[in-house]
C-alpha positions as CSV (number, residue, x, y, z in Angstrom):
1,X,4.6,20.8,-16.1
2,X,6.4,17.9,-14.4
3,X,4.2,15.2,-12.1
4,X,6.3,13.9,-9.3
5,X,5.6,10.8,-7.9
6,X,8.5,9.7,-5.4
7,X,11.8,11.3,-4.9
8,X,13.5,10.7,-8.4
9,X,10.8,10.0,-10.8
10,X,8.9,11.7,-13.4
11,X,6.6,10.4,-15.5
12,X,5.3,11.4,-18.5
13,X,1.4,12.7,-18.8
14,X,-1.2,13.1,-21.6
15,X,-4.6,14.8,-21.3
16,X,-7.5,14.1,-23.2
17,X,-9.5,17.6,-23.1
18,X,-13.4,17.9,-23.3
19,X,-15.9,20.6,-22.4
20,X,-17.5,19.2,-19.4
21,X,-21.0,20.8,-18.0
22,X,-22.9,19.2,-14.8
23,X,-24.9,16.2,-15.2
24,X,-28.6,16.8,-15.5
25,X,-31.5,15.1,-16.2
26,X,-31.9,13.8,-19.9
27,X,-35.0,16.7,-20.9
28,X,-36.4,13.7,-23.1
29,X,-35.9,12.0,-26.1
30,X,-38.0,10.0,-28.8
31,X,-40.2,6.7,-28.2
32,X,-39.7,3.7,-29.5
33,X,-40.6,-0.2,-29.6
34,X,-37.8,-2.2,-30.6
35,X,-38.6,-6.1,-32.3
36,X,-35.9,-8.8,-32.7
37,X,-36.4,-10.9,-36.2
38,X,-34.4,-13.8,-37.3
39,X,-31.9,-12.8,-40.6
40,X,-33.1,-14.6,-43.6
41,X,-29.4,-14.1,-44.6
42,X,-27.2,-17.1,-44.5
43,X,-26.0,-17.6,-41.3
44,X,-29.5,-16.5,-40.0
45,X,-28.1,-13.3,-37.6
46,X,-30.8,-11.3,-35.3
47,X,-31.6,-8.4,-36.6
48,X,-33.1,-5.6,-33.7
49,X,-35.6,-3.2,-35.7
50,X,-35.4,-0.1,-33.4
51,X,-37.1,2.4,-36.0
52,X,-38.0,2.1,-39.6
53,X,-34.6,3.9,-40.3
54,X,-32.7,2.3,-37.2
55,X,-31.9,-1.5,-37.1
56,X,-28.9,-3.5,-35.8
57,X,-27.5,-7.0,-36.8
58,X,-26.7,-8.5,-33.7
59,X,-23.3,-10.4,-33.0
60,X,-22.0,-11.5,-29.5
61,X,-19.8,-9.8,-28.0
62,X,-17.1,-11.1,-24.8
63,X,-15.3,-9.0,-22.7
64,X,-15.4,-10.5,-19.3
65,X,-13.0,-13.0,-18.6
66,X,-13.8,-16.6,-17.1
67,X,-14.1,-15.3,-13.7
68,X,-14.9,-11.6,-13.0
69,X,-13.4,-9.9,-9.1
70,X,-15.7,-7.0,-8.2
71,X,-14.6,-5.4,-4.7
72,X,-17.3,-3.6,-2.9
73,X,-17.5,-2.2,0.5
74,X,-19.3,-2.8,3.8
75,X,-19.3,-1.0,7.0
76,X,-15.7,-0.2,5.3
77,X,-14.4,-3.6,5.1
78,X,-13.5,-4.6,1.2
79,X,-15.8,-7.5,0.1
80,X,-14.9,-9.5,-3.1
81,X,-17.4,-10.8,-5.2
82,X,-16.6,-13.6,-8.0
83,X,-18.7,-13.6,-10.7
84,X,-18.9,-15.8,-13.8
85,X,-17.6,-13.3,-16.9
86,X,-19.5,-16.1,-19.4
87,X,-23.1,-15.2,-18.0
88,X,-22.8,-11.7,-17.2
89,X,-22.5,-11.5,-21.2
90,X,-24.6,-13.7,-22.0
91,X,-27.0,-10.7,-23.1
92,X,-24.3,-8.0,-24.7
93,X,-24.4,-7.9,-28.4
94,X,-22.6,-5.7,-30.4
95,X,-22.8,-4.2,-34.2
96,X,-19.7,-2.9,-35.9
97,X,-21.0,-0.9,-38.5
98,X,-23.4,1.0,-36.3
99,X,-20.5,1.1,-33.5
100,X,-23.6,-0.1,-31.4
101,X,-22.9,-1.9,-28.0
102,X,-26.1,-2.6,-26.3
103,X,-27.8,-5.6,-23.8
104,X,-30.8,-7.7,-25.5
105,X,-33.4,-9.3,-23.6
106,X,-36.2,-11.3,-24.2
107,X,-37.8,-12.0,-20.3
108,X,-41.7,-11.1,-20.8
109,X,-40.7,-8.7,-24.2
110,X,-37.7,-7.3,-26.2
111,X,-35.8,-5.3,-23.6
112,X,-32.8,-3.1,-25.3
113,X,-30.6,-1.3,-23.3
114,X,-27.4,0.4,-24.1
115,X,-25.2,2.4,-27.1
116,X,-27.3,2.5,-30.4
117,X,-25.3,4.3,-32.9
118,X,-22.7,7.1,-32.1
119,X,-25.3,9.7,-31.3
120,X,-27.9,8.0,-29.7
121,X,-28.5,5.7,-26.6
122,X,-31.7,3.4,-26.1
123,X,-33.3,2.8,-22.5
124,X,-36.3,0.6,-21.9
125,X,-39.2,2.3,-20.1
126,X,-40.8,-0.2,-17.9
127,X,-43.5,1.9,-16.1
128,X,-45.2,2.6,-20.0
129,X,-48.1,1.5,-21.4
130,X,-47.2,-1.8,-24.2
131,X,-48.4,-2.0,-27.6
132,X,-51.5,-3.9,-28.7
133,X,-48.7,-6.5,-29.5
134,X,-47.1,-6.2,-26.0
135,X,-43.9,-4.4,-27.5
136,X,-42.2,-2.5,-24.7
137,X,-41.4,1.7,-24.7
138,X,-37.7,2.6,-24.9
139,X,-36.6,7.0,-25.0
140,X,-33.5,6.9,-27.6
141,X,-31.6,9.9,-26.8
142,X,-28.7,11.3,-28.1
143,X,-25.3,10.9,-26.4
144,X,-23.8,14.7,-25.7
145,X,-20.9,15.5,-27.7
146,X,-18.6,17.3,-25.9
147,X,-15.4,16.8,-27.6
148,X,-12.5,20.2,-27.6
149,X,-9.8,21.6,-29.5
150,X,-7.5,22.4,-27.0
151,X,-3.9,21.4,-28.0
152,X,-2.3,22.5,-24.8
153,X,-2.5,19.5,-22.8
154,X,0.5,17.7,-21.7
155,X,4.2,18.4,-21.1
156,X,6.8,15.8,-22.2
157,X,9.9,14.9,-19.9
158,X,13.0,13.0,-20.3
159,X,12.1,10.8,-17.0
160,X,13.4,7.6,-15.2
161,X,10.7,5.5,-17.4
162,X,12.5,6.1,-20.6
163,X,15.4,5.8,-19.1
164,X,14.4,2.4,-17.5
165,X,13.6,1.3,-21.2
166,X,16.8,2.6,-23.0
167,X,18.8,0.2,-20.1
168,X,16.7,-2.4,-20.9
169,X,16.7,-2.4,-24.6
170,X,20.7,-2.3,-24.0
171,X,20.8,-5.4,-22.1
172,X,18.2,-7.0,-24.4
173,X,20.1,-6.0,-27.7
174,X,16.7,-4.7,-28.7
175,X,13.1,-3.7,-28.1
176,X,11.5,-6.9,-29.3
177,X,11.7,-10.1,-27.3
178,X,10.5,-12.6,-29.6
179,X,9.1,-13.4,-32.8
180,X,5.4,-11.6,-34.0
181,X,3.4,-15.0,-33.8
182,X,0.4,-13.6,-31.9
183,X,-2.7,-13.1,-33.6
184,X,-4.2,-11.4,-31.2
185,X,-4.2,-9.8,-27.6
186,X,-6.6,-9.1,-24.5
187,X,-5.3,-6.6,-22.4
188,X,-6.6,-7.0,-18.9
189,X,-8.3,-4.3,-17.4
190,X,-9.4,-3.5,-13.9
191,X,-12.2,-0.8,-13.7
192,X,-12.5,1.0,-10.6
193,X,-15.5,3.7,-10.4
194,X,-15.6,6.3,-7.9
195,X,-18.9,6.9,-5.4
196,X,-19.8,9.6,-7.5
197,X,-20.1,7.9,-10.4
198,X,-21.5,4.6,-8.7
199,X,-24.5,7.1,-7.2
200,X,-26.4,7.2,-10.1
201,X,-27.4,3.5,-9.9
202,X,-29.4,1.7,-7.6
203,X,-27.5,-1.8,-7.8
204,X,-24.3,-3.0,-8.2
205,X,-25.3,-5.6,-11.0
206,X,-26.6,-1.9,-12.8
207,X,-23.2,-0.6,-12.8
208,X,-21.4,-3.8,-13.9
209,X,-23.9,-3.3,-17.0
210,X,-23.2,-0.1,-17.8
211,X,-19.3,-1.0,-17.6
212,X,-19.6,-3.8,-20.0
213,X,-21.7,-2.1,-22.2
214,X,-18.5,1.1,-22.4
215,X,-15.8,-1.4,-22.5
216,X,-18.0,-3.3,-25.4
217,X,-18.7,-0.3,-27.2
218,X,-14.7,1.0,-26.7
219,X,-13.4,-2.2,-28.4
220,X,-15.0,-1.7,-31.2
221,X,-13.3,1.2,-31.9
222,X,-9.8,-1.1,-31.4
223,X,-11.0,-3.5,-33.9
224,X,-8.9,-1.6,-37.1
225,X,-5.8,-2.6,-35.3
226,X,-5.1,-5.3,-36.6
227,X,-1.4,-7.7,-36.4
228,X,-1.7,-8.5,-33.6
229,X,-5.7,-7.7,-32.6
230,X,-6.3,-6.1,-30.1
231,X,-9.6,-6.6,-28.0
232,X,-9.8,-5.6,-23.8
233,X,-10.8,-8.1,-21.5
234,X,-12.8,-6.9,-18.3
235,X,-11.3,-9.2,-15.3
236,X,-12.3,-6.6,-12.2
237,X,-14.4,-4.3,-11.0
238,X,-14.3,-1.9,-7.6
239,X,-16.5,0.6,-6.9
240,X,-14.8,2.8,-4.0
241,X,-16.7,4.6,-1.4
242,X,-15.4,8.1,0.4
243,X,-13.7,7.0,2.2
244,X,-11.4,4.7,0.3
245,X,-11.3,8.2,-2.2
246,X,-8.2,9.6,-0.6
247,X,-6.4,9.2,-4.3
248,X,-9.1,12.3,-5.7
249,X,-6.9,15.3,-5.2
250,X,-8.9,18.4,-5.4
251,X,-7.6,22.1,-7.2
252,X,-6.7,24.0,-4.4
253,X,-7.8,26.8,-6.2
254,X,-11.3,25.7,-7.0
255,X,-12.3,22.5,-4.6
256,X,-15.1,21.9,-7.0
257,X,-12.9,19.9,-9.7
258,X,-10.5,17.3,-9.0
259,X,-7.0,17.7,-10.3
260,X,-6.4,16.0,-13.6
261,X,-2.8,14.9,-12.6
262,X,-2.8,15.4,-9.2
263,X,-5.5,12.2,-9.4
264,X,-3.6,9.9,-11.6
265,X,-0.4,10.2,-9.4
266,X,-2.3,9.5,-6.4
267,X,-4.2,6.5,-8.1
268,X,-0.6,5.3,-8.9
269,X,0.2,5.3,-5.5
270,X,-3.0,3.6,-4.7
271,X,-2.7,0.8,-7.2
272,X,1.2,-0.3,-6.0
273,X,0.1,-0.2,-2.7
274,X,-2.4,-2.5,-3.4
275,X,-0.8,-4.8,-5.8
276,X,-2.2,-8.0,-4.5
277,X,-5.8,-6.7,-6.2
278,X,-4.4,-4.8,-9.2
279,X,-0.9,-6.6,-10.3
280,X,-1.8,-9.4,-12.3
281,X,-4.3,-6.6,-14.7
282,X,-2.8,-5.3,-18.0
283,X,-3.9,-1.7,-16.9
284,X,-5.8,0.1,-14.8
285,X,-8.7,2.3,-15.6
286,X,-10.0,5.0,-12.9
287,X,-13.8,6.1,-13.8
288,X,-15.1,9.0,-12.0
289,X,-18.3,11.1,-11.7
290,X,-16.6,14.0,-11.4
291,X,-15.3,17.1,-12.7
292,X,-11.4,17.2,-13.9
293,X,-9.7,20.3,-14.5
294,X,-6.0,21.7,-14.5
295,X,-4.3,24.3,-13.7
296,X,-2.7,26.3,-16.7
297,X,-1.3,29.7,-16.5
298,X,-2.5,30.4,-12.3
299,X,-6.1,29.4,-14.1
300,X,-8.5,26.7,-13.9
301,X,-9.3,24.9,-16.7
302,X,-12.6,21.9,-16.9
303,X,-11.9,20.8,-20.3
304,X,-10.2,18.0,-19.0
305,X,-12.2,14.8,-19.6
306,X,-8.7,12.5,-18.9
307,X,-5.5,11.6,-18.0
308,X,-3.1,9.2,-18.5
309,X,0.6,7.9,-18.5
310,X,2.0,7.1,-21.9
311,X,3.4,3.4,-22.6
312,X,3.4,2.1,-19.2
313,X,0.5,-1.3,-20.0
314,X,2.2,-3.8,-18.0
315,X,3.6,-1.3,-15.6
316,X,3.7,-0.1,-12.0
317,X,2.6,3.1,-13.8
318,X,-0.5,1.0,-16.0
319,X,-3.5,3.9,-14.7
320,X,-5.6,6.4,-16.6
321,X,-8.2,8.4,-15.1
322,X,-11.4,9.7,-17.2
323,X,-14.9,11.1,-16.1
324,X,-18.2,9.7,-17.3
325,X,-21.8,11.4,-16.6
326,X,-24.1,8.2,-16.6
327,X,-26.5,7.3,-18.4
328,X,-25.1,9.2,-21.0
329,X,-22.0,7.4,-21.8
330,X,-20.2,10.1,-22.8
331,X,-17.1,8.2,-21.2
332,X,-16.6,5.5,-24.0
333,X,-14.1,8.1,-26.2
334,X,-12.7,9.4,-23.2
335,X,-11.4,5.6,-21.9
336,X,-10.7,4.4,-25.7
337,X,-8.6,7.7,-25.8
338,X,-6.7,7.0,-22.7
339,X,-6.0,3.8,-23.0
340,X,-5.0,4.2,-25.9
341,X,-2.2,6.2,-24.4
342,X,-0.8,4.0,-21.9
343,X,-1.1,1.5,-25.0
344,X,1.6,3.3,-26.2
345,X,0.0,6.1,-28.5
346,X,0.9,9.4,-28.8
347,X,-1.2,12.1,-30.6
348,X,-1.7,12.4,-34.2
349,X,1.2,15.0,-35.5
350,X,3.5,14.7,-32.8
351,X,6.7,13.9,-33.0
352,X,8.0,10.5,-30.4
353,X,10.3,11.5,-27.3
354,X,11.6,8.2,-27.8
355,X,12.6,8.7,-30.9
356,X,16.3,7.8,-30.1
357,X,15.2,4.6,-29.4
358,X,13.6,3.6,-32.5
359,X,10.1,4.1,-31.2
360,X,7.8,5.9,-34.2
361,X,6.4,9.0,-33.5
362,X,2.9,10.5,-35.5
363,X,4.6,13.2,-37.3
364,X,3.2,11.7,-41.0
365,X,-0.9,11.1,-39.0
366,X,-2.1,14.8,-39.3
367,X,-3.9,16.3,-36.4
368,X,-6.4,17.6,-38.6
369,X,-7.4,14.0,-40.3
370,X,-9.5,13.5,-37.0
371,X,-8.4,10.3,-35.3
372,X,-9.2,8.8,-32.1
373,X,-5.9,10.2,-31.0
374,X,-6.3,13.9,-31.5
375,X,-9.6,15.9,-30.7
376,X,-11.4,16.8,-33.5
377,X,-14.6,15.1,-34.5
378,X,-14.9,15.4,-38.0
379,X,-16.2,12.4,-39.7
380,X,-16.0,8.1,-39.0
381,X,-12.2,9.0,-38.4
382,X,-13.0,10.1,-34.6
383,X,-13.8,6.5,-34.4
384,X,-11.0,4.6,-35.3
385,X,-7.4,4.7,-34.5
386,X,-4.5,5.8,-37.1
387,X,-2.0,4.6,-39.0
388,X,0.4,6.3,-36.9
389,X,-1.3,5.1,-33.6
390,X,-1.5,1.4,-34.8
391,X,1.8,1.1,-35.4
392,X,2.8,2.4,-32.1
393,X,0.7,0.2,-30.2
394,X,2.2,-2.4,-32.2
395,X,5.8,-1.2,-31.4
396,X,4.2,-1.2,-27.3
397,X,2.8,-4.7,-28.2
398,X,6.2,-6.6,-28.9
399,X,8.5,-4.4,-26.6
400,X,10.1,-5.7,-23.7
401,X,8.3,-3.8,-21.2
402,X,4.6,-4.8,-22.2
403,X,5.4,-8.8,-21.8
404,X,2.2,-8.9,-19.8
405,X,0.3,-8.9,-23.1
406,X,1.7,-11.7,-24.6
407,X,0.8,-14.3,-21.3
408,X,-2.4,-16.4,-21.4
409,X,-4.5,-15.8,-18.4
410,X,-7.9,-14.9,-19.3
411,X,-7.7,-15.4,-23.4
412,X,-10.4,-17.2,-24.7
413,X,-13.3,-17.0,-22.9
414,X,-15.7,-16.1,-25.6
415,X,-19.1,-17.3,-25.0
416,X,-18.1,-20.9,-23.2
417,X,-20.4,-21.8,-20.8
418,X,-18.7,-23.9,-18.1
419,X,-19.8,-27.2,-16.8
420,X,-18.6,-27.0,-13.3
421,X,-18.7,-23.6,-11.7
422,X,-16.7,-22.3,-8.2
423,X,-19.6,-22.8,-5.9
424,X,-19.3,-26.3,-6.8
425,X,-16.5,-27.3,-4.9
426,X,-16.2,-24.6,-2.2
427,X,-17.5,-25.0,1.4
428,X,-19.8,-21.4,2.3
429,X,-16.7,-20.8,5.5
430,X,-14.1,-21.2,2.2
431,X,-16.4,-18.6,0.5
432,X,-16.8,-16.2,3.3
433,X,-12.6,-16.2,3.3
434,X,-12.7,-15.8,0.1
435,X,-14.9,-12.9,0.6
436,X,-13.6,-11.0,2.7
437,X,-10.0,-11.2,2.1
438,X,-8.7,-8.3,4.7
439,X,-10.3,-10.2,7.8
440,X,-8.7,-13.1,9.9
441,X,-11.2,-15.9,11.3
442,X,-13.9,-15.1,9.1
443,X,-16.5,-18.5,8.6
444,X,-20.4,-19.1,8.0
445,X,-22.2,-18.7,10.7
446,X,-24.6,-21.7,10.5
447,X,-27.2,-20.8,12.4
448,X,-28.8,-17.7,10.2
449,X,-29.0,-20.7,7.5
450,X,-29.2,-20.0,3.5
451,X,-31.7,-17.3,2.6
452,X,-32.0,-17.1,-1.5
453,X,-28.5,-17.2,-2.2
454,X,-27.2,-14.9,0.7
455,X,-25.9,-16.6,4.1
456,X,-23.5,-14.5,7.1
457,X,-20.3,-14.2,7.4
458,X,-18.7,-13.2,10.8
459,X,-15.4,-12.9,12.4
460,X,-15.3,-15.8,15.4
461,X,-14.0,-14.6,18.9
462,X,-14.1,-17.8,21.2
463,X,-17.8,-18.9,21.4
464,X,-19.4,-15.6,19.7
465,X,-19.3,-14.2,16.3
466,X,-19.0,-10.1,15.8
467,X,-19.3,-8.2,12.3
468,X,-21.3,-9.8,10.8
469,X,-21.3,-9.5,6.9
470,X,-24.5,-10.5,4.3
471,X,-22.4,-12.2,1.1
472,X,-24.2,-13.6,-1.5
473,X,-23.2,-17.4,-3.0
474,X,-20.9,-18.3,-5.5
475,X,-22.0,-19.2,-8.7
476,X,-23.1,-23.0,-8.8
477,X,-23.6,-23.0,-4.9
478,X,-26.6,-25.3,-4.1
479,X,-29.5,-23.2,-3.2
480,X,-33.3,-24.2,-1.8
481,X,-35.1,-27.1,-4.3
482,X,-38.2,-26.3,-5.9
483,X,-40.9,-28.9,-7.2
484,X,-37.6,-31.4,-6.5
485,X,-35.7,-29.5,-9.3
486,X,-32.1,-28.9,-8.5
487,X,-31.1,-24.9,-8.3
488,X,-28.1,-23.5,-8.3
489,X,-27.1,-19.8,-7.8
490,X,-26.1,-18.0,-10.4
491,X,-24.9,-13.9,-9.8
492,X,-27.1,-13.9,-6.7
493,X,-30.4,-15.4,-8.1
494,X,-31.3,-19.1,-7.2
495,X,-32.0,-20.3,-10.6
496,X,-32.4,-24.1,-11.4
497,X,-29.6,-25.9,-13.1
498,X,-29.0,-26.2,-16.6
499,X,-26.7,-25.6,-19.3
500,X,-26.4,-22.3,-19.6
501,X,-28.4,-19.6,-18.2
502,X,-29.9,-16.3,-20.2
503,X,-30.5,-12.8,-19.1
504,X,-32.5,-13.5,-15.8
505,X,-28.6,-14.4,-14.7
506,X,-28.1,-11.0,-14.2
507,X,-29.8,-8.7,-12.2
């Protein structure tokens, strides 16, 4: 099967297959009340208690960078939101051994939200009765596995990208461009959920949660590579509406699934055409709600959870598409899986197409061992990359065509809490420009004033103002005293100003 994407390219696919059923309603799971102790160990670690069998030593985890773009929509017009990446993390905590990913709070009780182990999620329930103690309800339930064995799930094809790399490794004299020195990299990604997936939540701030919590919980499963590292930095966010959707191709055949391929070539296409919001990311990741399938043999087939390009990180051709059915987030092994491909995996036990070029194939990492890389869930394997894979993403790491890795843009935000913050120095009309980046004469229109830490936006026409647009403050934007104690605005709340600021931050 060969995708084509302009008049004399083909590019090569991978599919990550999984059994896919409709999303319903989770038909319970257990109760619990979670506490948070102090570890007695050295170092003197949280420990969350979740059950008597079930506990968690916390760490922190990053994966925004300094300054987080999320693009929204309003009346159809793009609105971009920046967001400081340092304090929408300031509650995401991570433990290896469990794989767990999950938010902690501590506003009025121990709120827990997020990926407890690899078969179970944790919700709080807010509406339930408290203990005697005032300990807060939380359902675990246990994540769907819906993993297949279906082998038959790409086509390879000599196309124009390997091509494109054999001329450049010629004019180069070879693949690498430098010398290994890098202990670590943070590809950048830019998320982009679909309306179907963004319907489940009530709020924005919900789905940036949910995001971070995947993206958390899918780097731990990249943290056995190793020379250099490799950990995934979140710099955007967009969550489309219908009408920007024109990129979900449907099967003809059956208008109830998307097309697997047919999707990622369109999103492609989207992505170039918009290059001023997607080409300074790393990759791009497309999440939808919906069902994928393919067409194989004149027949429809929904055990598609994924798709992506192979090797193309730092690309024009840097997508992958996968489905998610949140809460659930059966979509963290789907986008570890995917993105593994376009950084630069192939599947356990095949053997590389670019093999003439030096670039190692998986021939000696049996299929059957259970990798992230093939589809078989057998053991801890499933969670963690193989030999075979690391090397390759190594290979991708150092080659010429994945130089975007290598540059410094975002590295090292970690759990910094900045001083000064964009609000700071920029006048509400630079903000409303800044907003709404697609419309001419935009300014603050001064006479609706500062409500919380929202003001109007509208486009100026001679003496009147038309479309008028709510935006919510920058971080660090001066918002109403209270008591005479300064406030500043922090991810749309009007907080007062201090150091740093905990999980009331974040909506």
């Amino acid at each position: 099967m060969h995708m084509k994407v302009d008049d004399d390219a083909y590019l090569l696919v991978a599919l990550f297959p999984i059994v896919v059923s409709a999303f319903t309603q989770d038909a319970g799971g257990r109760i619990v009340y979670p506490e948070l102790f102090r570890s007695r160990e050295a170092g003197g670690g949280r420990v969350l208690k979740i059950t008597d069998n079930i506990s968690l030593r916390l760490k922190k985890s990053s994966v925004f960078a300094r300054e987080v773009l999320v693009r929204t929509y309003t009346d159809g017009v793009p609105m971009h939101t920046y967001m400081s990446g340092p304090y929408l993390e300031d509650d995401l905590y991570h433990d290896e051994d469990a794989m767990a990913s999950v938010t902690v709070s501590e506003d009025s009780g121990v709120k827990v939200e997020g990926i407890v182990n690899s078969r179970l999620r944790i919700v709080p329930l807010l509406t339930q009765e408290r203990t005697e103690e005032g300990r807060i309800a939380h359902q675990l339930t246990e994540i769907p596995d819906d993993l297949s064995s279906d082998h038959d799930d790409y086509d390879w094809t000599t196309s124009n990208h390997i091509l494109r790399l054999r001329e450049t490794q010629e004019k180069n004299g070879s693949v690498q461009v430098r010398e290994r020195t890098a202990d670590a990299v943070y590809p950048e990604l830019f998320v982009v959920v679909d309306s179907a997936f963004a319907a489940v939540f009530s709020s924005t701030e919900k789905i940036i949660k949910y995001v971070s919590i995947s993206v958390n919980a899918m780097n731990l499963k990249y943290l056995g590579v190793t020379d250099p590292k490799v950990q995934h930095r979140l710099v955007g966010l967009e969550v489309t509406t219908i009408q920007q959707e024109w990129f979900l191709r449907r099967v003809s055949m059956d208008r109830r699934y998307v097309h697997a391929q047919g999707t990622l070539s369109s999103f492609q296409t989207y992505t170039t055409q918009n290059r001023e919001l997607y080409g300074k990311a790393d990759l791009v990741y497309l999440i939808t709600g919906q069902d994928l399938a393919t067409l194989k043999n004149y027949q429809v087939s929904n055990r598609s959870g994924g798709y992506a390009y192979v090797r193309t990180v730092c690309t024009d051709n840097k997508v992958g598409v996968g489905e998610d059915r949140p809460p659930t987030f059966r979509g963290v092994h789907v986008m570890a899986h995917e993105i593994g491909h376009i950084m630069g995996c192939l599947h356990d036990g095949e053997v590389s197409p670019f093999g003439n070029d030096g670039i190692p194939g998986s021939e000696s990492c049996p299929f059957e061992d259970g990798f992230l890389m093939s589809y078989l869930r057998k053991d801890k394997n499933t969670y963690k990359f193989s030999y075979c894979s690391i090397t390759q993403m190594r290979e991708t790491i150092w080659s010429q065509t994945a130089s975007c890795l290598r540059e410094e843009n975002y590295v090292g935000t970690s759990l910094k809490k900045y001083q000064y913050l964009p609000g700071k120095y920029l006048t509400r009309t630079m903000q409303c420009q800044n907003a709404f980046p697609t419309l001419e004469k935009v300014h603050y229109i001064e006479k609706y004033g500062v409500q919380g830490c929202t003001i109007r936006c509208g486009i100026s026409s001679k003496n009147s103002y038309s479309q008028l647009k709510v935006l919510h403050l920058s971080d660090g934007t001066k918002c109403e005293s209270k008591h005479g104690r300064k406030r500043n605005c922090i991810n749309g709340l009007c907080l007062e100003k201090r150091k740093s600021y905990g999980y009331e931050a974040v909506p």
